[in-house]
Biopython code that builds the backbone (N, CA, C, O; Angstrom):
import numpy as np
from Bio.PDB.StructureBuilder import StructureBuilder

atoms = [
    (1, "UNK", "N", (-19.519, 1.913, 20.171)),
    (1, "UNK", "CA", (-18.292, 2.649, 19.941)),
    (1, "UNK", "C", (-18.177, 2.951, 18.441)),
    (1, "UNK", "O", (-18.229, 1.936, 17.746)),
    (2, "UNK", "N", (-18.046, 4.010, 17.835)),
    (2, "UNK", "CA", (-17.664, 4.781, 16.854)),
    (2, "UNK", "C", (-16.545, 4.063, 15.993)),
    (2, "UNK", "O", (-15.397, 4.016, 16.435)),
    (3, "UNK", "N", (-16.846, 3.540, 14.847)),
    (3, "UNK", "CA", (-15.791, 3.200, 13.865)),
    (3, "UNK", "C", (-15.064, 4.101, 13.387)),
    (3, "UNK", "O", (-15.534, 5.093, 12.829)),
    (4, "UNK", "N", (-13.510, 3.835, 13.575)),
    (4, "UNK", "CA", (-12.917, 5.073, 13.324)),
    (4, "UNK", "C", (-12.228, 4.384, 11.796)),
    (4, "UNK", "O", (-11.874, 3.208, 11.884)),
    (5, "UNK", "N", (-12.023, 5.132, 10.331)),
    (5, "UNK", "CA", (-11.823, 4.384, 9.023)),
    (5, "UNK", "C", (-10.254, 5.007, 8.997)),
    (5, "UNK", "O", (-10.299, 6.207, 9.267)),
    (6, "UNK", "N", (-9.242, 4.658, 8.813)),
    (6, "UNK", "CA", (-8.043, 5.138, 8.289)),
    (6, "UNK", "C", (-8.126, 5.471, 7.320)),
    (6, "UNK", "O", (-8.821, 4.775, 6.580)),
    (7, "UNK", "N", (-7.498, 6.684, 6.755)),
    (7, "UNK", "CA", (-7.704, 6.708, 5.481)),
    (7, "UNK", "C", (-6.376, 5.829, 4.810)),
    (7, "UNK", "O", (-5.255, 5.788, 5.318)),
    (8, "UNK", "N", (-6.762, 5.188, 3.630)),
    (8, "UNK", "CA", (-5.434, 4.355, 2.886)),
    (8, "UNK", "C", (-4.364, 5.200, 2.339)),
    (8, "UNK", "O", (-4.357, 6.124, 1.525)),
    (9, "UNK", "N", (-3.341, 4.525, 3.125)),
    (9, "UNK", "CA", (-2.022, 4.864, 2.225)),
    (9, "UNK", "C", (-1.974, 4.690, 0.667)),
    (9, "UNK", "O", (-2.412, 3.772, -0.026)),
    (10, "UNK", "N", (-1.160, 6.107, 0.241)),
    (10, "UNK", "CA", (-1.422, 5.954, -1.011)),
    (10, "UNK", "C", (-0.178, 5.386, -1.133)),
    (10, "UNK", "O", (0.624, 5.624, -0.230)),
    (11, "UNK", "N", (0.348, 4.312, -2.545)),
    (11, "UNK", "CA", (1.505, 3.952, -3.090)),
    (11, "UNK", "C", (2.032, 4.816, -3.603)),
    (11, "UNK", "O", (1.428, 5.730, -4.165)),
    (12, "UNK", "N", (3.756, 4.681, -3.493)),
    (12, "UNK", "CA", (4.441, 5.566, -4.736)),
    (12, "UNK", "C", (3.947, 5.830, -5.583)),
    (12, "UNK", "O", (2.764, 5.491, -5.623)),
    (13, "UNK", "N", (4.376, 6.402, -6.489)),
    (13, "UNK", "CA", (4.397, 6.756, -7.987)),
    (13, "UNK", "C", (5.285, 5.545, -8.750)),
    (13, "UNK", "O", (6.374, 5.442, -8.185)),
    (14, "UNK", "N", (5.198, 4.971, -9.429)),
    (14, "UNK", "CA", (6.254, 4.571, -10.211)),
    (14, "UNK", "C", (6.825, 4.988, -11.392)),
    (14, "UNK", "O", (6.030, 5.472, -12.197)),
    (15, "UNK", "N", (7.867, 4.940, -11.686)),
    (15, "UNK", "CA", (8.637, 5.090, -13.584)),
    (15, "UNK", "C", (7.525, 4.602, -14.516)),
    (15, "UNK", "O", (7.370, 3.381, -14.521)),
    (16, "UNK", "N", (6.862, 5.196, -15.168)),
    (16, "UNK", "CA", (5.545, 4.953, -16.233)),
    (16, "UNK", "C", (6.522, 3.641, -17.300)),
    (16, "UNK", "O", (6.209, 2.475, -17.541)),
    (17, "UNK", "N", (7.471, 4.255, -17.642)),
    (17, "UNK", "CA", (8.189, 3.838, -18.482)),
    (17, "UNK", "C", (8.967, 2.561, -18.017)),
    (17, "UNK", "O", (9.299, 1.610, -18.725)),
    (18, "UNK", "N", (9.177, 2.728, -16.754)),
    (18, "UNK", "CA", (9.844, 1.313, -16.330)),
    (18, "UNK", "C", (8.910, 0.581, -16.099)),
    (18, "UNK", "O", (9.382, -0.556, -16.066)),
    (19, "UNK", "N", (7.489, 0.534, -15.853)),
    (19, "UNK", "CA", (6.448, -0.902, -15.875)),
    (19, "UNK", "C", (6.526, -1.001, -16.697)),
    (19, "UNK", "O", (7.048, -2.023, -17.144)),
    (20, "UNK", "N", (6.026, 0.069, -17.569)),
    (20, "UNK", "CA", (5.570, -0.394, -18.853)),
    (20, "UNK", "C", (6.435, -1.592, -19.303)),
    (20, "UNK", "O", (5.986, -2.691, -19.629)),
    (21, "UNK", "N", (7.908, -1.184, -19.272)),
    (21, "UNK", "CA", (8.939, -2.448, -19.902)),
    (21, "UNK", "C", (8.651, -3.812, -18.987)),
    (21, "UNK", "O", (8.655, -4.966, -19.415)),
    (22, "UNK", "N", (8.452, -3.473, -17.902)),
    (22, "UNK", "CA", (8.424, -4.748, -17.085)),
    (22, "UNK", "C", (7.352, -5.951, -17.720)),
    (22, "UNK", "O", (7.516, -7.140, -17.994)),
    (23, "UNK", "N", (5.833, -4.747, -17.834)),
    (23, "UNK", "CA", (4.449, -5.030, -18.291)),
    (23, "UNK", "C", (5.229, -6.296, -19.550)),
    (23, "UNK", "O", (5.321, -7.523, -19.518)),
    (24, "UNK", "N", (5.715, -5.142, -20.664)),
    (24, "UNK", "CA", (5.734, -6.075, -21.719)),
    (24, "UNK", "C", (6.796, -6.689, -21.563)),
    (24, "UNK", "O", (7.076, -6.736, -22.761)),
    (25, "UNK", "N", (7.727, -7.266, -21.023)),
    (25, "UNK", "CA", (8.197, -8.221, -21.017)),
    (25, "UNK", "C", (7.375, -9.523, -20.296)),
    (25, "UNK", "O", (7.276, -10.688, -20.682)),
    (26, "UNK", "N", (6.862, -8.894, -19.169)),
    (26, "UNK", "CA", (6.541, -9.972, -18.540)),
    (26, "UNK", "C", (5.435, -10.823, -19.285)),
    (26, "UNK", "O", (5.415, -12.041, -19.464)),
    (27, "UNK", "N", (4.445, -9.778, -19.705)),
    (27, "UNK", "CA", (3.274, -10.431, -20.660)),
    (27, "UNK", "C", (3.597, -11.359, -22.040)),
    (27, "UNK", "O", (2.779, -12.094, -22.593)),
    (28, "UNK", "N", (5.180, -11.108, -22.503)),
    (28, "UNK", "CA", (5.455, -11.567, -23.564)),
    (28, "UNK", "C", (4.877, -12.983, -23.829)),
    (28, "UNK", "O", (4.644, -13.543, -22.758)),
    (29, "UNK", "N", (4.541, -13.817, -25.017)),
    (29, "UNK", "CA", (4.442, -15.389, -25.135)),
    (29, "UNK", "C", (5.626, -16.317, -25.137)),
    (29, "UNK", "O", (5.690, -17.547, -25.150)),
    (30, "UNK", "N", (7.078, -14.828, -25.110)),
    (30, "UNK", "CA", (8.303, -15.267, -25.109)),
    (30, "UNK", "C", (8.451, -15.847, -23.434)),
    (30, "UNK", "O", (8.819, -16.982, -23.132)),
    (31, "UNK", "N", (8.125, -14.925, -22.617)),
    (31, "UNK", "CA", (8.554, -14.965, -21.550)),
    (31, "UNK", "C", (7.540, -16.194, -20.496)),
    (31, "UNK", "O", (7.937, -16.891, -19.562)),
    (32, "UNK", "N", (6.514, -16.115, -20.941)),
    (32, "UNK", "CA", (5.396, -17.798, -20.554)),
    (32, "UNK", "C", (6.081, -18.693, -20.398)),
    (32, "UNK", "O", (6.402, -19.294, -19.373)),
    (33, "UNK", "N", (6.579, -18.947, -22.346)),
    (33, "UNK", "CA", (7.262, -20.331, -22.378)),
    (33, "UNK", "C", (8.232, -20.332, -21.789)),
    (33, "UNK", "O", (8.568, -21.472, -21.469)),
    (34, "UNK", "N", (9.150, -19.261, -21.342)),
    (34, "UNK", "CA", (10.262, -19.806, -20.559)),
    (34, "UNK", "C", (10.462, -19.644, -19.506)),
    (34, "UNK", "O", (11.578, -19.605, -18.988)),
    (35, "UNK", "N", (9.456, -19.519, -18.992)),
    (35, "UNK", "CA", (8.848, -19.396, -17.517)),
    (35, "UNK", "C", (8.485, -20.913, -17.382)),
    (35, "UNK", "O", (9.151, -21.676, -16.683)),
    (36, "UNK", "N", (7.344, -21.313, -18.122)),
    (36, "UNK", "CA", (7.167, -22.847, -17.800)),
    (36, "UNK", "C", (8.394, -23.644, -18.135)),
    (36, "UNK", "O", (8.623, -24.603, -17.398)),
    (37, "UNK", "N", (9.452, -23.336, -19.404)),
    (37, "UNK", "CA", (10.194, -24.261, -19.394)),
    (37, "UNK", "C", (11.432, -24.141, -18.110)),
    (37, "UNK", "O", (12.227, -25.061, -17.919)),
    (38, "UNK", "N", (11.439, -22.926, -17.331)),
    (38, "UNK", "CA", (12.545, -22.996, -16.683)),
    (38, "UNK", "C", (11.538, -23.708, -14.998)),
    (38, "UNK", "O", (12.170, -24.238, -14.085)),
    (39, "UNK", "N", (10.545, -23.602, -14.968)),
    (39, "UNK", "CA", (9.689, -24.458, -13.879)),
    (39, "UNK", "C", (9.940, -26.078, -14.251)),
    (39, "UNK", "O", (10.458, -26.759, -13.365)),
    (40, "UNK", "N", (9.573, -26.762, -15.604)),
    (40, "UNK", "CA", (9.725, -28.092, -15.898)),
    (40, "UNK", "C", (11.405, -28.778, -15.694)),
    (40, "UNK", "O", (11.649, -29.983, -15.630)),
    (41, "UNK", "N", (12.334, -27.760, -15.625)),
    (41, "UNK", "CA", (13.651, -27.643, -15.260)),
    (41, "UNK", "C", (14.122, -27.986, -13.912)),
    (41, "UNK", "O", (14.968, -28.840, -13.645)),
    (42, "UNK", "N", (13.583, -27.348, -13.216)),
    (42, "UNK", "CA", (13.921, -27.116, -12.295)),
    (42, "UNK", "C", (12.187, -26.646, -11.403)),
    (42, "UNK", "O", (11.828, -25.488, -11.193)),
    (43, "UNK", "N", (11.389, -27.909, -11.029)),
    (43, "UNK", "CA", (10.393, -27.798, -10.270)),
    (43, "UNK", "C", (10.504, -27.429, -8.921)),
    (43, "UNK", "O", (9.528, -26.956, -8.338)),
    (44, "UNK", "N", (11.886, -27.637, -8.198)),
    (44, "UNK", "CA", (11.801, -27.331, -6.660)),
    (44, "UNK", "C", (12.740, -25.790, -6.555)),
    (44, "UNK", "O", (13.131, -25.127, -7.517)),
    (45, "UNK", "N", (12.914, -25.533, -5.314)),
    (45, "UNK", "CA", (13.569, -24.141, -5.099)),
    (45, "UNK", "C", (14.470, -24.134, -5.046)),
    (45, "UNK", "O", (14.817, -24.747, -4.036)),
    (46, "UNK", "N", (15.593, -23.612, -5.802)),
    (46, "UNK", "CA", (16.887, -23.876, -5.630)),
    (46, "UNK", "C", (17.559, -23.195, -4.296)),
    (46, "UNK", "O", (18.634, -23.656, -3.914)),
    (47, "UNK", "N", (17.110, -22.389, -3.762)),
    (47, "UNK", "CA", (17.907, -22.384, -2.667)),
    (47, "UNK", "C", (17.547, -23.234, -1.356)),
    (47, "UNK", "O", (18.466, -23.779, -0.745)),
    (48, "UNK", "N", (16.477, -23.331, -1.001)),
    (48, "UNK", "CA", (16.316, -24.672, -0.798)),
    (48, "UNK", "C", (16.777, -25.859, -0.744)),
    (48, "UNK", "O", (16.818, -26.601, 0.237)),
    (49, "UNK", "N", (17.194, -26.085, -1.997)),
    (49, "UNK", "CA", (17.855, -27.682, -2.221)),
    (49, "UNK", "C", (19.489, -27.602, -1.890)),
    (49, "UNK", "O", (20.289, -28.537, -1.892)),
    (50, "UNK", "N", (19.724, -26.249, -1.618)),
    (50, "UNK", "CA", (21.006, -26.316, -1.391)),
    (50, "UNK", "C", (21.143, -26.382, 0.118)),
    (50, "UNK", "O", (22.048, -26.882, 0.786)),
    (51, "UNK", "N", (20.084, -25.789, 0.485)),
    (51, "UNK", "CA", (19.865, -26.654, 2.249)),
    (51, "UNK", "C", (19.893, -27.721, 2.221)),
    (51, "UNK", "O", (20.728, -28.288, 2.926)),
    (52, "UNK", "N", (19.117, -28.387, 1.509)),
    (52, "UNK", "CA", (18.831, -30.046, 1.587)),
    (52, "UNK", "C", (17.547, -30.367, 1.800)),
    (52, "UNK", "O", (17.145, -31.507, 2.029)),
    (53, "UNK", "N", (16.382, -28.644, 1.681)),
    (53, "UNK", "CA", (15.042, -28.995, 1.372)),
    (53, "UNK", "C", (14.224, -29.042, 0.465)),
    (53, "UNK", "O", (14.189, -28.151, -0.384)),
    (54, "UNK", "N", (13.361, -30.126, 0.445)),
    (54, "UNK", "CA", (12.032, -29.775, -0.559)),
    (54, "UNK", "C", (11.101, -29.368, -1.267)),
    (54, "UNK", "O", (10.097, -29.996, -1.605)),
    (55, "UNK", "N", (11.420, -28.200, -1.546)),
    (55, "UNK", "CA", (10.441, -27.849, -1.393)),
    (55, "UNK", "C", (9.634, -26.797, -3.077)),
    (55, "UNK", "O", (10.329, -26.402, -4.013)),
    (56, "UNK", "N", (8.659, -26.673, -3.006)),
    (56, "UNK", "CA", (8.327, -26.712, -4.611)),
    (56, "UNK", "C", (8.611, -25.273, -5.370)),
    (56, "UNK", "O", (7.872, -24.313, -5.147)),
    (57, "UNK", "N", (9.280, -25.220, -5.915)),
    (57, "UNK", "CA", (8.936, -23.567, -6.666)),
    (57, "UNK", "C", (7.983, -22.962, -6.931)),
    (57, "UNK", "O", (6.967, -23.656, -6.934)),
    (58, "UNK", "N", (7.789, -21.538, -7.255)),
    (58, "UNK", "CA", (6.320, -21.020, -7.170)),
    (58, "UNK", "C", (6.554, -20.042, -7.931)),
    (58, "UNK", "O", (5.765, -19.677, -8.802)),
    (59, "UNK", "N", (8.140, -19.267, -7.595)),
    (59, "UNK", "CA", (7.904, -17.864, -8.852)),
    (59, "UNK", "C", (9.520, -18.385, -9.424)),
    (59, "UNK", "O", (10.106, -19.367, -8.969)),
    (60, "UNK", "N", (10.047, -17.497, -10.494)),
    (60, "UNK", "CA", (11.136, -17.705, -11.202)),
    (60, "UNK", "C", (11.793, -15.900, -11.114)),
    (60, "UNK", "O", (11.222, -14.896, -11.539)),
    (61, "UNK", "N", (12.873, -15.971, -10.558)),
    (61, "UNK", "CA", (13.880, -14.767, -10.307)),
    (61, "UNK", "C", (14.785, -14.983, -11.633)),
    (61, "UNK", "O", (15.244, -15.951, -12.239)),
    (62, "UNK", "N", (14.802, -13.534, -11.771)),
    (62, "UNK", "CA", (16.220, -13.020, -12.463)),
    (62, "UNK", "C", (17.248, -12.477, -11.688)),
    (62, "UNK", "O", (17.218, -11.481, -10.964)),
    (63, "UNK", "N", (18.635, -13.653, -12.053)),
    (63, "UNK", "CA", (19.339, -13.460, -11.085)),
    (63, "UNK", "C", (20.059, -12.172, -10.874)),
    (63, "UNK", "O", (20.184, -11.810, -9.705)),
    (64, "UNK", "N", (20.650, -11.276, -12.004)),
    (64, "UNK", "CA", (20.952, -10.210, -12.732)),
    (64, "UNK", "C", (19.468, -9.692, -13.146)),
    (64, "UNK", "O", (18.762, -10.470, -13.789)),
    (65, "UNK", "N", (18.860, -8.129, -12.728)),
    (65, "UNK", "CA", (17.927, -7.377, -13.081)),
    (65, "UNK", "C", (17.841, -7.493, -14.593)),
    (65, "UNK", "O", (19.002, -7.556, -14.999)),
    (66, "UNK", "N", (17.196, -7.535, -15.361)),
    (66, "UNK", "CA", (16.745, -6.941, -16.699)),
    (66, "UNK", "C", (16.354, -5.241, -17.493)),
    (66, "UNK", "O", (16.329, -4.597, -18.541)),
    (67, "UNK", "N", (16.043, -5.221, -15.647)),
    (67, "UNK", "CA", (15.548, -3.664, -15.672)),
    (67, "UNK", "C", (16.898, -2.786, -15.018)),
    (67, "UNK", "O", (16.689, -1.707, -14.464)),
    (68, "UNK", "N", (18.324, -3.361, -15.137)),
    (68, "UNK", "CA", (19.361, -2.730, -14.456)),
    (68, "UNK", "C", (19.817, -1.740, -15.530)),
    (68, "UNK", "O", (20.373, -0.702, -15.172)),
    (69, "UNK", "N", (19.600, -2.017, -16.910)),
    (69, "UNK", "CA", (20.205, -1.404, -17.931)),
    (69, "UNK", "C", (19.535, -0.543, -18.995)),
    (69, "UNK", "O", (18.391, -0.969, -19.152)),
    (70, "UNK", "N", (19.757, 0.379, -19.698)),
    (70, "UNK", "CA", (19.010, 1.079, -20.775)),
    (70, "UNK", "C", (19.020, 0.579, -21.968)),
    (70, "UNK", "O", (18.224, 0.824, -22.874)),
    (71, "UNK", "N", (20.144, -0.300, -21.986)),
    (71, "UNK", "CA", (20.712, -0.773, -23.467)),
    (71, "UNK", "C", (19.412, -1.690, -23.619)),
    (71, "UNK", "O", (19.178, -2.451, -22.680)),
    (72, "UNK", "N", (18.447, -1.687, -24.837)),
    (72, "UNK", "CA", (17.478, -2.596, -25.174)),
    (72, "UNK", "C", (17.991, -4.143, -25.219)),
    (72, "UNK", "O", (17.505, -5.062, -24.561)),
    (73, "UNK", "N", (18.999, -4.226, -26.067)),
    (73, "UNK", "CA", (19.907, -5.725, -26.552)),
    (73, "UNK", "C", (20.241, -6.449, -24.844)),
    (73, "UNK", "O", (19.897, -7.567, -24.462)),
    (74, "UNK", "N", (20.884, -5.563, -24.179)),
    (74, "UNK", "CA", (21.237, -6.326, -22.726)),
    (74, "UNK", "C", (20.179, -6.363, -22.276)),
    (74, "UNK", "O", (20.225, -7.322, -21.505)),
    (75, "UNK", "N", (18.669, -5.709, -22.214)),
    (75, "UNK", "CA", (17.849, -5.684, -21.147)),
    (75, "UNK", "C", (17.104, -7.147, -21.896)),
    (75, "UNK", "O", (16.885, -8.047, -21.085)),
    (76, "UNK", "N", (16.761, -7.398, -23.167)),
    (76, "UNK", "CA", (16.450, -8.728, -23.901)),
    (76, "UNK", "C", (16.996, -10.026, -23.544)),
    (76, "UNK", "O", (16.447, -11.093, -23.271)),
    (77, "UNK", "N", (18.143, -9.689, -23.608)),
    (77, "UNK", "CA", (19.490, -10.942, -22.983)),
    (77, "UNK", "C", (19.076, -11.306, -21.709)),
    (77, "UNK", "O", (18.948, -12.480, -21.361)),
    (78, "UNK", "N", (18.902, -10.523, -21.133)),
    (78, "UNK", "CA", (19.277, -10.956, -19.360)),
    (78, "UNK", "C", (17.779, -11.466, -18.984)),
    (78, "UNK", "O", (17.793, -12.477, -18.281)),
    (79, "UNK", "N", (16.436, -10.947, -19.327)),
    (79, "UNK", "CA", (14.837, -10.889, -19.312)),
    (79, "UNK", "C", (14.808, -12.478, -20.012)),
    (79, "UNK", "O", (13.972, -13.240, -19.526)),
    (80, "UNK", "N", (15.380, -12.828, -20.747)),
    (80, "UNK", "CA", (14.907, -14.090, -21.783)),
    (80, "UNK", "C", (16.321, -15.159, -21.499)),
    (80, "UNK", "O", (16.205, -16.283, -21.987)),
    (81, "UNK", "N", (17.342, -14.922, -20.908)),
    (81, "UNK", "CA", (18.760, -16.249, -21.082)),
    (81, "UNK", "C", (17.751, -17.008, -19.781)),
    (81, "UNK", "O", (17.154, -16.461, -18.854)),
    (82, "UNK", "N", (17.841, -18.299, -20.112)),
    (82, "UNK", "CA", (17.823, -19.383, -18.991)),
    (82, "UNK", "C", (18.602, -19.540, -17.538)),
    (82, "UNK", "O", (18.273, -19.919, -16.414)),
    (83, "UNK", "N", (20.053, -18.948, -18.282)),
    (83, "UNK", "CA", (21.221, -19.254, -17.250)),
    (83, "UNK", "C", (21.058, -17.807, -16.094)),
    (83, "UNK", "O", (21.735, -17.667, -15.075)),
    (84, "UNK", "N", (19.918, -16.788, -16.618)),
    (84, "UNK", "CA", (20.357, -15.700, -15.560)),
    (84, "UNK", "C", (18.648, -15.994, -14.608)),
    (84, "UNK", "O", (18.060, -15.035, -14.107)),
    (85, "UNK", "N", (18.043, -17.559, -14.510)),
    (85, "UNK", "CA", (16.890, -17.266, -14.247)),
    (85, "UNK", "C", (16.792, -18.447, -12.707)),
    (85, "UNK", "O", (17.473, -19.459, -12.877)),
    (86, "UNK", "N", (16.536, -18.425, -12.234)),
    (86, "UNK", "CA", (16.454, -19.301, -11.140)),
    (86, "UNK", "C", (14.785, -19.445, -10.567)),
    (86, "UNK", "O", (13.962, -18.531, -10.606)),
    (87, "UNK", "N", (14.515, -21.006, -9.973)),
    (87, "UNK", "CA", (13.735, -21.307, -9.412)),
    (87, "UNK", "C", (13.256, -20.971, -7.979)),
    (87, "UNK", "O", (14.199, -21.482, -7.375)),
    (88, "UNK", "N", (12.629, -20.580, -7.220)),
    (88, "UNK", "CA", (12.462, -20.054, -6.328)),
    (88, "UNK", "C", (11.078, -20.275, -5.673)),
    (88, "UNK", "O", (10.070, -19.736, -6.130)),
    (89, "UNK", "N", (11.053, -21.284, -4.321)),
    (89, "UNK", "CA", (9.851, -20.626, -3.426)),
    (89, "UNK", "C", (9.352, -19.066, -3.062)),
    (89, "UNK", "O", (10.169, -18.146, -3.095)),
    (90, "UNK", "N", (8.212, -18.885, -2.777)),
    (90, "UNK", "CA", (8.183, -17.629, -2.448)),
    (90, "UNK", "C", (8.356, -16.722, -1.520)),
    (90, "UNK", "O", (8.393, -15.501, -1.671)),
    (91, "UNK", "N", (8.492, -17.507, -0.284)),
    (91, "UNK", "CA", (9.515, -17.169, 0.856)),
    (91, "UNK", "C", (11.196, -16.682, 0.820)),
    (91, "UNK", "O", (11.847, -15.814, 1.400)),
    (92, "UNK", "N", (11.554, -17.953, -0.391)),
    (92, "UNK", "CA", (12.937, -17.424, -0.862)),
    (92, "UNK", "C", (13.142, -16.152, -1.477)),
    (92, "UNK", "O", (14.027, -15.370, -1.133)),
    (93, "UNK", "N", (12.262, -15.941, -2.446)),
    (93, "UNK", "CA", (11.688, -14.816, -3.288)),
    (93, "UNK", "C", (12.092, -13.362, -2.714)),
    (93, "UNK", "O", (12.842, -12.395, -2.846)),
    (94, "UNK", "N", (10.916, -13.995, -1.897)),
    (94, "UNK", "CA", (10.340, -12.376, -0.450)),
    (94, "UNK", "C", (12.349, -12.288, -0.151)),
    (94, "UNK", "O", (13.072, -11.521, -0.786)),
    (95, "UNK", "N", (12.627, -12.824, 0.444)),
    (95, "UNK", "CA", (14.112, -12.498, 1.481)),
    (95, "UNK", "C", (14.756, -12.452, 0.216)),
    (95, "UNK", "O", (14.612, -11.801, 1.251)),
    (96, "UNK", "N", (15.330, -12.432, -0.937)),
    (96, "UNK", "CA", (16.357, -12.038, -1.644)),
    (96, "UNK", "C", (15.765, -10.904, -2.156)),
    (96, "UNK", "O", (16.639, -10.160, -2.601)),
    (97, "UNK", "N", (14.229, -10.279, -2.334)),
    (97, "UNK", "CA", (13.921, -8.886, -2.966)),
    (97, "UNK", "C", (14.345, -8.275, -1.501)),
    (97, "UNK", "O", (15.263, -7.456, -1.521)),
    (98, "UNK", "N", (13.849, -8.551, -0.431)),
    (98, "UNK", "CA", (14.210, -8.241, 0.530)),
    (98, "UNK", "C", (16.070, -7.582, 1.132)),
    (98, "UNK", "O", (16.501, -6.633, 1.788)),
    (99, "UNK", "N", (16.398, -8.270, 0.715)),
    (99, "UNK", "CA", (17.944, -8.190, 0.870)),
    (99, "UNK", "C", (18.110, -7.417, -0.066)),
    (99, "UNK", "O", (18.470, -6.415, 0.551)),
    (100, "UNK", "N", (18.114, -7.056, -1.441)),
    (100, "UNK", "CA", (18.559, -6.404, -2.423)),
    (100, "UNK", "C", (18.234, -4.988, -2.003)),
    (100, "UNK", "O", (18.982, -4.048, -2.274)),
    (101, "UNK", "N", (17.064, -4.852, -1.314)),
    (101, "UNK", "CA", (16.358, -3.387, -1.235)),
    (101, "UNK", "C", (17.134, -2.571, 0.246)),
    (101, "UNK", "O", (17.187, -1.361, 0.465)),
    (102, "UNK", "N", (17.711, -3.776, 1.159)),
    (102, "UNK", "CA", (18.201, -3.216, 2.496)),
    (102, "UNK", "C", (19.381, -2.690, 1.554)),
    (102, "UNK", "O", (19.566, -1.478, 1.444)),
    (103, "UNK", "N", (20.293, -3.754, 0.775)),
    (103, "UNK", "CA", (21.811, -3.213, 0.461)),
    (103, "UNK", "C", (21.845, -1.936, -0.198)),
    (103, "UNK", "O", (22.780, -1.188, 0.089)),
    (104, "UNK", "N", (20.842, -1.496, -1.172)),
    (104, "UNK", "CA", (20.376, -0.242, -1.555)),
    (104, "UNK", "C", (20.025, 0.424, -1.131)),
    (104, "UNK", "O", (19.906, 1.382, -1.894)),
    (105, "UNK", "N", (19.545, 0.704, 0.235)),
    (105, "UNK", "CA", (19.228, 1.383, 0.731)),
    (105, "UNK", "C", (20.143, 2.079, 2.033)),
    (105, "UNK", "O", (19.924, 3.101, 2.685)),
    (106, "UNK", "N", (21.390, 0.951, 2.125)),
    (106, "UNK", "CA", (22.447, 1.340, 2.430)),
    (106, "UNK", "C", (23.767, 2.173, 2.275)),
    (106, "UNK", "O", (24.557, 2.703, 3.056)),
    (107, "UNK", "N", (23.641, 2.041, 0.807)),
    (107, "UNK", "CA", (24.356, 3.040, 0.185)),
    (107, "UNK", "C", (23.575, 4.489, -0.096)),
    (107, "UNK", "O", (24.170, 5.414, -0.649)),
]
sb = StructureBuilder()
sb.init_structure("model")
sb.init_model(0)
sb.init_chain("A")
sb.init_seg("    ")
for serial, (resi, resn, name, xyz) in enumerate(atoms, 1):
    if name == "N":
        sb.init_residue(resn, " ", resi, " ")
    sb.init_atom(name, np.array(xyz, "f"), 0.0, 1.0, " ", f" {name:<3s}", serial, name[0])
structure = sb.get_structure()
């Protein structure tokens, strides 16, 4: 029987200009260290623990976007404060990008 090949979906396009900011923030040596220091903080998932489970963190969310604003000074603030950053499994992760994208897509 004949292999039939799909051809691949291509991805969006994205904002050149909005990775790019993402790129360098994320790559920063600013943003490492406080990536590991907000992991040594807070090693398990916080939503999670508010169930009452165990379970280990894996990525770190911004609770407030960084990328919501144009203003450079607020997009610095919110990308780098501790208090706007939370611990997160990656299951938790998946369902709150998840949720953010249905409510937007609702309006």
């Amino acid at each position: 029987m004949p292999t039939i090949n799909k051809p691949k979906r291509k991805k969006p396009k994205t904002n050149n200009q909005y990775d790019s900011e993402r790129r360098r923030i994320y790559n920063s040596e600013r943003w490492r260290s406080l990536r590991l220091r907000k992991f040594a903080a807070n090693p398990l998932c916080e939503v999670c623990e508010e169930k009452g489970l165990t379970v280990p963190a894996e990525d770190i969310h911004h609770i407030k976007s960084f990328m919501g604003t144009d203003d450079k000074v607020t997009q610095g603030w919110l990308a780098y404060d501790m208090d706007n950053l939370q611990s997160l499994c990656k299951q938790c992760h998946q369902l709150i990008h998840n949720e953010h994208a249905q409510s937007c897509n609702q309006t």
